[in-house]
C-alpha positions as CSV (number, residue, x, y, z in Angstrom):
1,X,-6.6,-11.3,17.2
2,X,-6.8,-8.7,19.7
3,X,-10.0,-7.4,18.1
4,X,-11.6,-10.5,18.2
5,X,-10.7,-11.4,21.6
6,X,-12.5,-8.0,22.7
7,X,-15.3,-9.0,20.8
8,X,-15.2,-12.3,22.3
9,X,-14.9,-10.9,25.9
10,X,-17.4,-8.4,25.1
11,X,-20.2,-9.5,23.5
12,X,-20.0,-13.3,23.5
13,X,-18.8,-13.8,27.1
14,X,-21.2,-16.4,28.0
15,X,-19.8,-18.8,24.6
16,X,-17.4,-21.6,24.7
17,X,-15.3,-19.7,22.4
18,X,-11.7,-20.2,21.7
19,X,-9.7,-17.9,19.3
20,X,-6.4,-19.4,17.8
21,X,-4.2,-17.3,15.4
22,X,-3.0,-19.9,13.0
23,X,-0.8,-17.2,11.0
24,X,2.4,-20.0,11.3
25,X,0.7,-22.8,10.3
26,X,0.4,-21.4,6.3
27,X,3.9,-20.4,4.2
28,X,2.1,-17.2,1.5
29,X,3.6,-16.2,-1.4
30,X,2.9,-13.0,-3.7
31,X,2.8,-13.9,-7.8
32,X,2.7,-10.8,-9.5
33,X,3.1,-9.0,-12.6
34,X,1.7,-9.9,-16.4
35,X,2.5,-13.1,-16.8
36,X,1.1,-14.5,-13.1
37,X,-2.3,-15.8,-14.3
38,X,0.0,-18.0,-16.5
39,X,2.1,-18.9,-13.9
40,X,-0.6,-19.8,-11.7
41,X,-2.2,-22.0,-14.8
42,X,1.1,-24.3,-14.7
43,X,0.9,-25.0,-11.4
44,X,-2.9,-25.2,-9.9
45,X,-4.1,-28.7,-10.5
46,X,-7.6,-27.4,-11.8
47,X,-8.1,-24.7,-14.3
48,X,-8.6,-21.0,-12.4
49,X,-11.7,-19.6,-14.4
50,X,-13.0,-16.2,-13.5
51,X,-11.4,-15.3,-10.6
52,X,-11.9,-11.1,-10.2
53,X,-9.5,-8.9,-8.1
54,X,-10.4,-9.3,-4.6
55,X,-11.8,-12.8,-4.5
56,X,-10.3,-15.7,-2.4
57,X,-10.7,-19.6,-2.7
58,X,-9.8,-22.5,-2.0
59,X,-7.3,-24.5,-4.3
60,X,-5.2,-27.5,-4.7
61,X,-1.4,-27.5,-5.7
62,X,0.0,-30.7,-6.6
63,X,-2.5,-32.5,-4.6
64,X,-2.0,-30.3,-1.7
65,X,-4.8,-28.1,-0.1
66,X,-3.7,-24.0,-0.7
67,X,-6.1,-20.9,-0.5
68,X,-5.7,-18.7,-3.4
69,X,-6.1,-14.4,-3.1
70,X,-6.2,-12.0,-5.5
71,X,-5.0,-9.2,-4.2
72,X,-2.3,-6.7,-5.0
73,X,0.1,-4.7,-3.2
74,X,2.2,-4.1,-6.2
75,X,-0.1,-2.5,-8.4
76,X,0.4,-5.2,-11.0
77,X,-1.9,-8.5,-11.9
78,X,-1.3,-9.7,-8.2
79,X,-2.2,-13.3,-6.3
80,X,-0.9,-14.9,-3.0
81,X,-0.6,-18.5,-2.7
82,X,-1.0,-20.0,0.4
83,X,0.0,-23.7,1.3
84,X,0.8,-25.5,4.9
85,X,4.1,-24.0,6.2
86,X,5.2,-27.8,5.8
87,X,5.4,-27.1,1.9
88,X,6.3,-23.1,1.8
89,X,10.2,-24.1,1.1
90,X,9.3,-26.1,-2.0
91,X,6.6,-24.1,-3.0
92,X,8.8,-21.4,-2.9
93,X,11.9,-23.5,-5.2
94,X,8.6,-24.4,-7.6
95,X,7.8,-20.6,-8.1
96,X,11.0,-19.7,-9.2
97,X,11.7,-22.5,-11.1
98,X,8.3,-21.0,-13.5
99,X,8.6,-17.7,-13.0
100,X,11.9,-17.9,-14.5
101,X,10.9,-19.6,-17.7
102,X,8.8,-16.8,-18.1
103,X,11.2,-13.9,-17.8
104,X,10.5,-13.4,-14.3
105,X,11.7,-13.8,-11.1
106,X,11.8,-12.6,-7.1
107,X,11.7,-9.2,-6.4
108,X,12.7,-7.7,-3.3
109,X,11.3,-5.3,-0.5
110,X,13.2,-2.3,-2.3
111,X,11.3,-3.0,-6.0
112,X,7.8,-3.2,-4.6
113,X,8.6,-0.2,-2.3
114,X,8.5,1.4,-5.7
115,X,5.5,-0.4,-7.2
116,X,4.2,0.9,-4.2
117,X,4.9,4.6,-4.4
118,X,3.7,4.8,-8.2
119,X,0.4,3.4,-7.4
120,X,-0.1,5.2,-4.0
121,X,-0.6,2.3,-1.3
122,X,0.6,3.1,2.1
123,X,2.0,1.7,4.6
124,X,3.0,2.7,8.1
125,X,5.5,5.3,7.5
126,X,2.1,7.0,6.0
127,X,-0.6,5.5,8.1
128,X,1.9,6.4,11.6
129,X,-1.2,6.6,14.1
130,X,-1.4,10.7,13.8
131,X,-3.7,10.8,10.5
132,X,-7.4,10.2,10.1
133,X,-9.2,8.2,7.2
134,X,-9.9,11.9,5.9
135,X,-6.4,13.0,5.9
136,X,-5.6,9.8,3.3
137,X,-8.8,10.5,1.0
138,X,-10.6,7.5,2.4
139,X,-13.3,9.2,4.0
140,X,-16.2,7.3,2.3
141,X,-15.0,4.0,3.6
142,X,-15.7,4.7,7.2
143,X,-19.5,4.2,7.0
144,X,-22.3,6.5,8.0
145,X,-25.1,4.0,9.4
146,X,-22.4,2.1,11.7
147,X,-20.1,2.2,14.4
148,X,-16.3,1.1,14.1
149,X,-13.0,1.7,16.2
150,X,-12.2,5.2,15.8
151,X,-15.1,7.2,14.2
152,X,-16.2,9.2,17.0
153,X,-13.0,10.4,18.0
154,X,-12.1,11.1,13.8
155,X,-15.5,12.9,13.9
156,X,-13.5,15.6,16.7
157,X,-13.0,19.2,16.0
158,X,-9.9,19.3,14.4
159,X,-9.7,15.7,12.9
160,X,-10.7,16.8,9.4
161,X,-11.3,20.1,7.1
162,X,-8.5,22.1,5.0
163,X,-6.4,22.6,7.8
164,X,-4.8,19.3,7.9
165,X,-2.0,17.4,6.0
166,X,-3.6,15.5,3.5
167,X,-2.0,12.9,1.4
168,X,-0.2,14.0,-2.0
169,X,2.2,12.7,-4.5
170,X,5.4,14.6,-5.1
171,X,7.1,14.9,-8.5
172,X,10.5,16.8,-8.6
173,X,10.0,19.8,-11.1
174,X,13.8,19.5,-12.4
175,X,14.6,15.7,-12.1
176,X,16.6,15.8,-8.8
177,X,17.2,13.0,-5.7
178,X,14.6,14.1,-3.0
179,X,14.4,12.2,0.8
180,X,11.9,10.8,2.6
181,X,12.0,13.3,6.4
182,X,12.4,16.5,4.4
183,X,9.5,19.0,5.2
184,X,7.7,20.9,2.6
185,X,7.3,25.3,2.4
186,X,5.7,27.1,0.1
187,X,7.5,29.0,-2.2
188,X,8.6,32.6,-0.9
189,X,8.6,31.6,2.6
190,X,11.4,31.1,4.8
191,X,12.4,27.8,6.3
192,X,11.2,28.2,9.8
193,X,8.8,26.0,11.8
194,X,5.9,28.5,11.4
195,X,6.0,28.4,7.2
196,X,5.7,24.5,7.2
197,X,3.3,22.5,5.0
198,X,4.4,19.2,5.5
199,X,6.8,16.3,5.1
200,X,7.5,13.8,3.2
201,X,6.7,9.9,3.9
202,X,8.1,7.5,1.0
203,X,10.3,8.1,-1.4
204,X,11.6,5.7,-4.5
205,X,12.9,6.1,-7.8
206,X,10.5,5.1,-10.6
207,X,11.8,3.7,-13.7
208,X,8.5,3.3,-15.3
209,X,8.1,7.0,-14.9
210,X,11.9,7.8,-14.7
211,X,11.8,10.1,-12.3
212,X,11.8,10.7,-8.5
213,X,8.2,10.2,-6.6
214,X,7.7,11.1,-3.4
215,X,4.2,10.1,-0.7
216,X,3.8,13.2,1.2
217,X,1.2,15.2,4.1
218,X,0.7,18.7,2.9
219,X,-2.0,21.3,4.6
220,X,-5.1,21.4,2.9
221,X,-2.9,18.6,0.2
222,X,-5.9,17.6,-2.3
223,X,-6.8,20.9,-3.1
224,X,-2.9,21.9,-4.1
225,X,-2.1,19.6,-7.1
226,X,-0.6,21.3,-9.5
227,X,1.0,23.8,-6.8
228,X,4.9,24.2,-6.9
229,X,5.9,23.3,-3.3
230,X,9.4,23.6,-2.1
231,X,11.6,20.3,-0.4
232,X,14.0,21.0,2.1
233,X,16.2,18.2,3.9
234,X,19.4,20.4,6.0
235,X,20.4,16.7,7.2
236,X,21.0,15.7,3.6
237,X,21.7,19.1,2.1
238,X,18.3,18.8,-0.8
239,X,16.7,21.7,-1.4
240,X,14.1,20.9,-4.4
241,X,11.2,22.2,-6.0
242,X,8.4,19.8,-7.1
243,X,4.9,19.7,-8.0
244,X,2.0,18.7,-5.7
245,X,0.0,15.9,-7.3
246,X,-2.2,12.8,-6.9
247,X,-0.7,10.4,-4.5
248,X,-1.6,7.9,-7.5
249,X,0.9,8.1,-10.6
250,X,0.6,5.3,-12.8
251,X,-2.4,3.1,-13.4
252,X,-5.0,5.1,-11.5
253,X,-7.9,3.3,-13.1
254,X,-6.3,-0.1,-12.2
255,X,-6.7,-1.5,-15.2
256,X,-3.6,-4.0,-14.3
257,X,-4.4,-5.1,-11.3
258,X,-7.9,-5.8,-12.5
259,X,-7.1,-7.3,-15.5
């Protein structure tokens, strides 16, 4: 909203233009996981069709207008559902009611924490308003023949190259607990402020994977996988060795959310 209302102030002064957020009005629910196109099926009073990962719709849900997404924050086959707030409590009831004759159910904040570690999304403990599109590998995706908020001062001395943190994954080499806050040395250095290579974001244990993953900034990060980096936390008493890797650990073709 505040974006548009400086566009609107900016270039559109002269319109009778009113902007009105009408996030509260709609109740949106996320349905993910193998067995959500199914889901979706028993409840959506027309049949779905193609619908590929990123499209949007509108939809109808017991007679009641909804907008449909497919989107994923998980990693997994993902949708959101959204219906007037009015209905979002017995949407909600309806959802579980399915999900559980499927072998499903609601997961929590703490669960798709780890969904989102293993497949490498971030979210503002990693995008914290001190890192640039280049420090995340998303570089591409600010574009060359257009302006947008941020790219001249990104394009700064200093803002890009080898010498900045740049996003990794984190695997402990000997299957250990490891903390999100720790900072990162190289191996053979002391533990002083001068030797440091970075620090750790997210952490979460992946039972997929079974084992520890850590999001991470480390100096001059993409060119380092494979590197054995050492993770130091005094607070917590963690002193770790673990490998350098993609930030993305499981899926990195996307083949499930896509599916």
């Amino acid at each position: 909203m505040r974006h548009l209302d400086f566009v609107s102030q900016a270039f559109c002064a002269g319109w009778d233009l009113r902007l009105i957020s009408v996030t509260e009005a709609w109740a949106q629910f996320a349905i993910a996981g193998p067995q959500a196109r199914v889901l979706l099926a028993s409840l959506l009073d027309a049949r779905l069709g193609d619908f590929p990962f990123m499209a949007c719709g509108a939809v109808s849900v017991h007679g009641t207008p909804a907008r449909l997404f497919r989107i994923s924050y998980s990693g997994e086959e993902g949708y959101e559902l959204a219906v007037p707030a009015r209905y979002g409590e017995a949407l909600f009831r309806d959802l579980l009611a399915r999900a559980e004759t499927l072998g499903g159910g609601p997961y929590g904040m703490e669960a798709l924490n780890v969904l989102r570690i293993e497949k490498g999304f971030l979210t503002h403990a990693e995008i914290h308003g001190r890192i640039t599109a280049d420090d995340i590998g998303m570089a591409r995706m600010v574009g060359a023949g257009k302006d947008c908020i941020g790219k001249s001062a990104a394009a700064r001395p200093g803002l890009s190259g080898p010498e900045r943190e740049q996003l990794v994954g984190l695997r402990p080499v000997i299957d250990s607990v490891i903390t999100a806050g720790a900072h990162l040395f190289s191996q053979g250095d002391s533990v002083a402020r001068i030797n440091d290579q970075g620090y750790v974001t997210s952490v979460g244990y992946s039972p997929t994977l079974h084992s520890w993953l850590a999001l991470a900034f480390v100096k001059n990060g993409r060119a380092r996988h494979g590197e054995t980096i050492r993770l130091v936390d005094h607070l917590r008493r963690i002193d770790v060795r673990c490998e350098v890797t993609d930030p993305v650990f499981h899926d990195k073709e996307g083949a499930k959310l896509r599916a």
